[in-house]
C-alpha atoms as an extended CHARMM CRD file, in Angstrom:
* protein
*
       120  EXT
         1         1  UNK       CA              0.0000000000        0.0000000000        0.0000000000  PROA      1               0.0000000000
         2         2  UNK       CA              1.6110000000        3.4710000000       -1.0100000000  PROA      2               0.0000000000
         3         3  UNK       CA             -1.2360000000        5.9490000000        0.6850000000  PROA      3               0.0000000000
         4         4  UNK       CA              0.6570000000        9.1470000000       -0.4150000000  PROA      4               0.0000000000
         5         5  UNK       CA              0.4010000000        7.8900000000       -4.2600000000  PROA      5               0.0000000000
         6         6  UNK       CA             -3.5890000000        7.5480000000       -2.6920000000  PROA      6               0.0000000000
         7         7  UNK       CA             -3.3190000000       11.2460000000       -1.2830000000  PROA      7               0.0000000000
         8         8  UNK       CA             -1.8740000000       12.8130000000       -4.5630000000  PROA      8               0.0000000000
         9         9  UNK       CA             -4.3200000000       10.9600000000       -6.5820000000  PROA      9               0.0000000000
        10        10  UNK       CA             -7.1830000000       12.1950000000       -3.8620000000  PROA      10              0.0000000000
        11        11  UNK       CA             -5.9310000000       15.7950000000       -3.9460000000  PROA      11              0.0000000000
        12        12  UNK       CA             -5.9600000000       15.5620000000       -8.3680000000  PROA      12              0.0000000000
        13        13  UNK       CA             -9.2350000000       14.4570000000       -8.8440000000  PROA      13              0.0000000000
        14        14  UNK       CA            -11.1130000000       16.5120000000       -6.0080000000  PROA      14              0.0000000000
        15        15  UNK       CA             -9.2090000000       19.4910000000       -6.5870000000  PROA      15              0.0000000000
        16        16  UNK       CA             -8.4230000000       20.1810000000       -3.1190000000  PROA      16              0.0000000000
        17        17  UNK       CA             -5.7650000000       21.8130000000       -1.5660000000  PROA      17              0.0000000000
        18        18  UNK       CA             -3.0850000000       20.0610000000        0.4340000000  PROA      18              0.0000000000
        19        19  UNK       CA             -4.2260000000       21.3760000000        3.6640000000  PROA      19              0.0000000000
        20        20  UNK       CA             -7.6060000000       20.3850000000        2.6950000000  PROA      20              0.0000000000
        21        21  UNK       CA             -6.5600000000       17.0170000000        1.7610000000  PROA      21              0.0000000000
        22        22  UNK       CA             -4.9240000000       16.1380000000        4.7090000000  PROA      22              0.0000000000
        23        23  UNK       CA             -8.0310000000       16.8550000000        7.2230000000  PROA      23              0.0000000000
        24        24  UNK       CA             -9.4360000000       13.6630000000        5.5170000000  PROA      24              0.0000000000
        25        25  UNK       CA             -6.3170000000       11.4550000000        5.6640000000  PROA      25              0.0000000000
        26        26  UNK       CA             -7.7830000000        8.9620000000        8.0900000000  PROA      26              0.0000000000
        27        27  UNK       CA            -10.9170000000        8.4080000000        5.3690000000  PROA      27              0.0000000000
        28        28  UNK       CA             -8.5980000000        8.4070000000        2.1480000000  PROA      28              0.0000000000
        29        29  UNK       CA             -6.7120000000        5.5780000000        4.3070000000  PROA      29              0.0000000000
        30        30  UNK       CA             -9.6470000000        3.6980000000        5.3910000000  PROA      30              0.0000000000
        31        31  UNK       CA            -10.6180000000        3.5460000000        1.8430000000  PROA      31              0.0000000000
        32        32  UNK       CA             -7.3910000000        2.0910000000        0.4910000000  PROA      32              0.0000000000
        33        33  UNK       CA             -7.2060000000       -0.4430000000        3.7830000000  PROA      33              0.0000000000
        34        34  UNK       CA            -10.7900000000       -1.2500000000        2.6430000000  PROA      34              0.0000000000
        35        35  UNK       CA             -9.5940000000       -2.3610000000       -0.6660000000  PROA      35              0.0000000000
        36        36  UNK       CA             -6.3360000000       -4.0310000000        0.9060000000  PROA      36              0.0000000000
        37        37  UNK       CA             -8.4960000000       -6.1470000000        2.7880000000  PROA      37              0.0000000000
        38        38  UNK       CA            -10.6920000000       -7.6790000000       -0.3540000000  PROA      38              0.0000000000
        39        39  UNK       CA             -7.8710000000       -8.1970000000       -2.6740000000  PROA      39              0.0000000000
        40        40  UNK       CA             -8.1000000000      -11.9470000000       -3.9260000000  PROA      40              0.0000000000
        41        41  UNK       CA             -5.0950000000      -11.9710000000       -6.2580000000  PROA      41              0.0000000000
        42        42  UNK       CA             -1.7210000000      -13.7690000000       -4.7040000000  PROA      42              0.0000000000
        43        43  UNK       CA              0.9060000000      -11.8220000000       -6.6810000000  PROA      43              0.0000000000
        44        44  UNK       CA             -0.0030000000       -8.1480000000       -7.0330000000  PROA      44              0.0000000000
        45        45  UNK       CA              2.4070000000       -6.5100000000       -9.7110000000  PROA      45              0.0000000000
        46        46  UNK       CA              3.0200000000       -2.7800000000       -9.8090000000  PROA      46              0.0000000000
        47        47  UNK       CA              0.1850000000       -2.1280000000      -12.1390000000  PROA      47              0.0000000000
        48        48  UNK       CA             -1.9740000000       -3.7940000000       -9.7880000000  PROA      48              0.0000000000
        49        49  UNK       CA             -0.8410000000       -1.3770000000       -7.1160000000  PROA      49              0.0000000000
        50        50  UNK       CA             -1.3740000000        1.9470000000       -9.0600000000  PROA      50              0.0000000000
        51        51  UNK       CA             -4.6430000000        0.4880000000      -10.1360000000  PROA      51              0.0000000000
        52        52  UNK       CA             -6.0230000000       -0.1400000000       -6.2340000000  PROA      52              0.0000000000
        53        53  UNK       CA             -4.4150000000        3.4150000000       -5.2830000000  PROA      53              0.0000000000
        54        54  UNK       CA             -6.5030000000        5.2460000000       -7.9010000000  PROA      54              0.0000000000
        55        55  UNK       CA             -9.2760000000        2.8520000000       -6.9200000000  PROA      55              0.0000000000
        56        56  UNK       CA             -9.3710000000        3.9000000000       -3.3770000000  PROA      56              0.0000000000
        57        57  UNK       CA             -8.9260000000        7.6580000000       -4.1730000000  PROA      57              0.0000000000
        58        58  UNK       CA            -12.1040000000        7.5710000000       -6.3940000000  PROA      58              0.0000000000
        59        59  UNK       CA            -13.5140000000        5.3920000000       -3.6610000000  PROA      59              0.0000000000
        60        60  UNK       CA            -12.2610000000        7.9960000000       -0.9460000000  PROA      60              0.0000000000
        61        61  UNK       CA            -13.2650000000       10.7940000000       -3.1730000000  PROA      61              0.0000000000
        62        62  UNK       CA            -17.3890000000        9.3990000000       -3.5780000000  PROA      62              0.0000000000
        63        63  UNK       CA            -16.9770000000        9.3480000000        0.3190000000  PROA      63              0.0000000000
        64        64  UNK       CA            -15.9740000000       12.7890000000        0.3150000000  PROA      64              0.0000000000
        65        65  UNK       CA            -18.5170000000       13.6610000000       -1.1410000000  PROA      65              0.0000000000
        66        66  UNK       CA            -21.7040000000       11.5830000000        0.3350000000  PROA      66              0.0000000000
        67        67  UNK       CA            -19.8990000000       12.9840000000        3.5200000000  PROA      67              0.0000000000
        68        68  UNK       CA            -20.3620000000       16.5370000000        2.0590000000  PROA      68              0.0000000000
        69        69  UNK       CA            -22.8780000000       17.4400000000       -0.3810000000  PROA      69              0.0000000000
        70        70  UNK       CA            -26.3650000000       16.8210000000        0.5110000000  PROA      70              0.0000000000
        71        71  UNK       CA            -28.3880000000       14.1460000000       -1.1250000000  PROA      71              0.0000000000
        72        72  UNK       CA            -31.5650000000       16.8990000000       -1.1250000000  PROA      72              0.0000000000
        73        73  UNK       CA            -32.1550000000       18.3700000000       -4.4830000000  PROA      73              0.0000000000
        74        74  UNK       CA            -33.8850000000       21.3440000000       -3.0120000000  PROA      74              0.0000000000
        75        75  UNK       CA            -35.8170000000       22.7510000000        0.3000000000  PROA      75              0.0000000000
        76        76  UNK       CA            -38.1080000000       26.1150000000        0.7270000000  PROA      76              0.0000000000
        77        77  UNK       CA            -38.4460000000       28.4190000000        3.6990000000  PROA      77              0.0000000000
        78        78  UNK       CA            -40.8140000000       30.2620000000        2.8200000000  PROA      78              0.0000000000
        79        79  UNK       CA            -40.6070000000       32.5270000000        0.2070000000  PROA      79              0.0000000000
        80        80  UNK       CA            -36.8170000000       31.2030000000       -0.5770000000  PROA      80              0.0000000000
        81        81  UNK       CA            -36.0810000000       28.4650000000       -2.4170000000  PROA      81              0.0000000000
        82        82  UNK       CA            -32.5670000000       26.5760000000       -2.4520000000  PROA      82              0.0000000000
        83        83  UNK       CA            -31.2680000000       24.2850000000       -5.4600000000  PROA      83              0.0000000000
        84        84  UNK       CA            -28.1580000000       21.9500000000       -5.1790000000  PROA      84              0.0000000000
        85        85  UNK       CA            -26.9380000000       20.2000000000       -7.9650000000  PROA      85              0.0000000000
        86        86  UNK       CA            -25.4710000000       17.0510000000       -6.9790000000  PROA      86              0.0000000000
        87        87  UNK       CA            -24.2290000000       16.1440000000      -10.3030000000  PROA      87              0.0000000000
        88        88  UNK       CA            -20.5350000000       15.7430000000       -8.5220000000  PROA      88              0.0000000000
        89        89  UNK       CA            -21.8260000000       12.7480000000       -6.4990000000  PROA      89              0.0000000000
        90        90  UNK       CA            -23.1680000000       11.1870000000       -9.8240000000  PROA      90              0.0000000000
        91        91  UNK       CA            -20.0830000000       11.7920000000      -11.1640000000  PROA      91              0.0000000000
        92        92  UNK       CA            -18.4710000000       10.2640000000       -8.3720000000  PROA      92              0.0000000000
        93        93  UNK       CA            -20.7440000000        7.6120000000       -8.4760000000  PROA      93              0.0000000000
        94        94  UNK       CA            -20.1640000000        6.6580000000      -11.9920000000  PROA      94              0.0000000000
        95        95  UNK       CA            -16.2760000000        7.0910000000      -11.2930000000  PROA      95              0.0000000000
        96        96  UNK       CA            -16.3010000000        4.5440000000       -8.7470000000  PROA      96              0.0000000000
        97        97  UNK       CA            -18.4810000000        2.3160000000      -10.8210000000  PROA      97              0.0000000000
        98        98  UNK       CA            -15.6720000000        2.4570000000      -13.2530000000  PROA      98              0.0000000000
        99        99  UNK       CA            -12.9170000000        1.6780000000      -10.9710000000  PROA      99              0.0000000000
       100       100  UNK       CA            -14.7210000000       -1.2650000000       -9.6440000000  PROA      100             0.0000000000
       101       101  UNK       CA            -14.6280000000       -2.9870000000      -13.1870000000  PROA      101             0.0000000000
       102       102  UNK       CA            -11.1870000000       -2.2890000000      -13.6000000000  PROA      102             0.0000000000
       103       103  UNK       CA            -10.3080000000       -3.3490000000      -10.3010000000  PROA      103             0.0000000000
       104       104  UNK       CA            -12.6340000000       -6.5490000000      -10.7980000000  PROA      104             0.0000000000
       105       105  UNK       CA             -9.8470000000       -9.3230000000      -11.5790000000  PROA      105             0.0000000000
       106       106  UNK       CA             -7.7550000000       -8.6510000000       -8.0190000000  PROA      106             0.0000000000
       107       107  UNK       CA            -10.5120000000       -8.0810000000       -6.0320000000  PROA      107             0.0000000000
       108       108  UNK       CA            -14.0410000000       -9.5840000000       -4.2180000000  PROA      108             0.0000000000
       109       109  UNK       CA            -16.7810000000       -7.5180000000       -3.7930000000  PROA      109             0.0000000000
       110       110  UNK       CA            -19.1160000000      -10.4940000000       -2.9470000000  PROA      110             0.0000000000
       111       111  UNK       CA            -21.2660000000       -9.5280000000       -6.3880000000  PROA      111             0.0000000000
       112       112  UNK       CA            -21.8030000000       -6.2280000000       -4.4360000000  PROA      112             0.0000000000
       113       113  UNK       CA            -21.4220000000       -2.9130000000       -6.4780000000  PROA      113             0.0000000000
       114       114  UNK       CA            -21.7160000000       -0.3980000000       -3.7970000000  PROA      114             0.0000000000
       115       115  UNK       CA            -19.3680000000       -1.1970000000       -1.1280000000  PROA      115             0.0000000000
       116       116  UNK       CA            -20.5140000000        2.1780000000        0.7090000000  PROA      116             0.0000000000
       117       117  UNK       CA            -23.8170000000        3.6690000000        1.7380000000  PROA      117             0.0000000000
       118       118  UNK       CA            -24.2390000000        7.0410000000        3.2050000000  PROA      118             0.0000000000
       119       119  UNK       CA            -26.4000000000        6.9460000000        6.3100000000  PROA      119             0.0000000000
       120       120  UNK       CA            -28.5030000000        9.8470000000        7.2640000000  PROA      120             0.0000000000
């Protein structure tokens, strides 16, 4: 596991700053540990490697987000009305989906594509 090759990979595809980045260290980790732990294939090569650290970056990064960004599409008070777009988490979402199939031939996911939920 090389979690600073997770962190730069993290910090490039969310755009955040270092500082930023490193308040959610412990969740970019748990994400890559998270993949550690499922990994079926004996010999992992190099490519295998960069593969799971992009992986758990996009994994990390849909995390981010759930963790961040509201779900709700919109809410009134009254006479004012408030939009979000949450067309990042789809993004994310389809990102991750992505990484799973490319991750598919090292790891088990137990036929599961969603390996996280967000909880409200």
């Amino acid at each position: 596991m090389n979690l600073e090759n997770t962190l730069n990979r993290f910090r490039l595809i969310s755009g955040l700053g270092t500082e930023t980045v490193s308040n959610w260290r412990d969740l970019i980790s748990d994400s890559r540990e998270y993949l550690d732990s499922i990994v079926t294939k004996e010999d992992i090569y190099e490519s295998d490697e960069k593969r799971l650290d992009n992986a758990a970056a996009v994994y990390a990064y849909y995390k981010y987000l759930s963790y961040t960004i509201s779900e709700e599409t919109s809410f009134s008070a009254g006479d004012l009305k408030v939009s979000y777009n949450n067309e990042k988490i789809k993004a994310a979402k389809e990102m991750w989906e992505a990484e799973l199939e490319s991750i598919k031939d090292i790891v088990n996911f137990d036929n599961s594509v969603f390996v996280f939920k967000r909880v409200i």
